[in-house]
C-alpha positions as a printed Julia matrix, in Angstrom:
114×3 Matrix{Float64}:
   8.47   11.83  -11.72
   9.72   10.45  -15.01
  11.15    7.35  -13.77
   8.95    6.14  -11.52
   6.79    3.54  -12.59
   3.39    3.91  -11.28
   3.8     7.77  -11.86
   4.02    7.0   -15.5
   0.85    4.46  -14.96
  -0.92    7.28  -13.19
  -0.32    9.4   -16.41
  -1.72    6.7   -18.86
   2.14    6.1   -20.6
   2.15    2.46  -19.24
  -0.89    0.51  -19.82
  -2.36   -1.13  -16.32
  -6.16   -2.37  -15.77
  -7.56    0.58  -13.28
 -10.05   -0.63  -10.81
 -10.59    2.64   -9.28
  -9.81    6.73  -10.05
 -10.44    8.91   -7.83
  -8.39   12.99   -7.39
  -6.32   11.07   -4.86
  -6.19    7.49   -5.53
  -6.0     5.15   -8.32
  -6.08    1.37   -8.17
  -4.85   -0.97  -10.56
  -4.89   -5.09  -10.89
  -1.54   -6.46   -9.79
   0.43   -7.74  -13.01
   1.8   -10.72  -10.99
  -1.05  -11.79   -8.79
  -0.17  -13.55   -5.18
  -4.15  -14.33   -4.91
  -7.72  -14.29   -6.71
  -8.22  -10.68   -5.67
  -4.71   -8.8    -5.94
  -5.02   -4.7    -6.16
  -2.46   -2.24   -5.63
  -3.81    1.32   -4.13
  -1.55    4.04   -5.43
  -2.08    7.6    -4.05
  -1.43    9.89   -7.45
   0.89   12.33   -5.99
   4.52   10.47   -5.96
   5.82    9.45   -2.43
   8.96    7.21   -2.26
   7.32    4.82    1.13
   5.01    4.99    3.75
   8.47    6.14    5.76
   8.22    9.75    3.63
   5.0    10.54    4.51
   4.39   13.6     6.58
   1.37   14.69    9.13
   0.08   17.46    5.87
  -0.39   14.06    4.07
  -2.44   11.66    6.61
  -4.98   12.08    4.01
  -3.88   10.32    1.71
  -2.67    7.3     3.87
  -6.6     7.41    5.29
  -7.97    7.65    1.57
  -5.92    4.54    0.74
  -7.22    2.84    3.32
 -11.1     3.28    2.69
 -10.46    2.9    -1.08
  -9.05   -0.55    0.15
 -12.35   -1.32    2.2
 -14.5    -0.4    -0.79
 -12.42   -2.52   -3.41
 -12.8    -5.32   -0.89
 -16.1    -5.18   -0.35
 -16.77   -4.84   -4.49
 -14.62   -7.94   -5.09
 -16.94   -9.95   -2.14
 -14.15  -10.36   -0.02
 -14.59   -8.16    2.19
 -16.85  -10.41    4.78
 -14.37  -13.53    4.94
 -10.92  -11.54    4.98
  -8.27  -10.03    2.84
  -4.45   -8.65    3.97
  -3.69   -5.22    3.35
   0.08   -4.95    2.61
   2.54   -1.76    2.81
   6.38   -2.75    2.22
   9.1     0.08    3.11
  12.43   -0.8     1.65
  14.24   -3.34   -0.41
  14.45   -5.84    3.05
  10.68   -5.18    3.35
   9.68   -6.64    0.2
   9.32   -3.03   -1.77
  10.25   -3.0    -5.35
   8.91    0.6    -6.41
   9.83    3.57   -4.87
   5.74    5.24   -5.16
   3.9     4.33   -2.02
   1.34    2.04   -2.44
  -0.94   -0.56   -0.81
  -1.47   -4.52   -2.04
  -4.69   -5.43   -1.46
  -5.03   -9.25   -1.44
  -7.72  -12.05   -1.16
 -10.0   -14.51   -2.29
  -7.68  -17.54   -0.46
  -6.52  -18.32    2.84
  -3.49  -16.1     4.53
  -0.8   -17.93    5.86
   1.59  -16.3     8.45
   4.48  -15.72    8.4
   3.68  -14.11    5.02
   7.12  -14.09    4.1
């Protein structure tokens, strides 16, 4: 998708700092971090929110998810807590249309988060 950002991160035309590459998955460091540990988990194929995913793709959603656990547990967070965070639409809090996950730690959550 040519105007997509994180599709044009996936296909090295932006710079970003990858944490993880997998055939499914790529993470990258968050260029505005909210916390010590701030990843974003980006599935490589392009899909506009977690509201266009389909049943064919529920492995991808589970993919993201254990990617997640492993980045946590390589940044040592993964023992005293981190917040996994999906947004769906501009009232949600998402600002690009490629599904992805923030992974944050390394502080105390609050609640409400926002």
């Amino acid at each position: 998708m040519s105007d997509c950002l994180f599709c044009d991160i996936i296909a090295g035309t932006i710079p970003a700092t990858f944490v993880h590459q997998d055939d499914t998955i790529v993470a990258i460091r968050d260029i505005n971090p909210q916390a010590p540990t701030h990843l974003l988990v980006i599935p490589r194929e392009h899909i506009g929110s977690v509201a266009d995913l389909t049943p064919g793709q529920d492995p991808i959603w589970g993919r993201m998810l254990h990617v997640a656990q492993k980045l946590a547990e390589d940044a040592g967070i993964h023992e005293t807590g981190y917040r996994l965070v999906n947004n769906h639409g501009r009232q949600g809090g998402q600002t690009v249309d490629h599904l992805h996950m923030h992974l944050l730690g390394g502080r105390q959550m609050t609640w409400p988060p926002g």
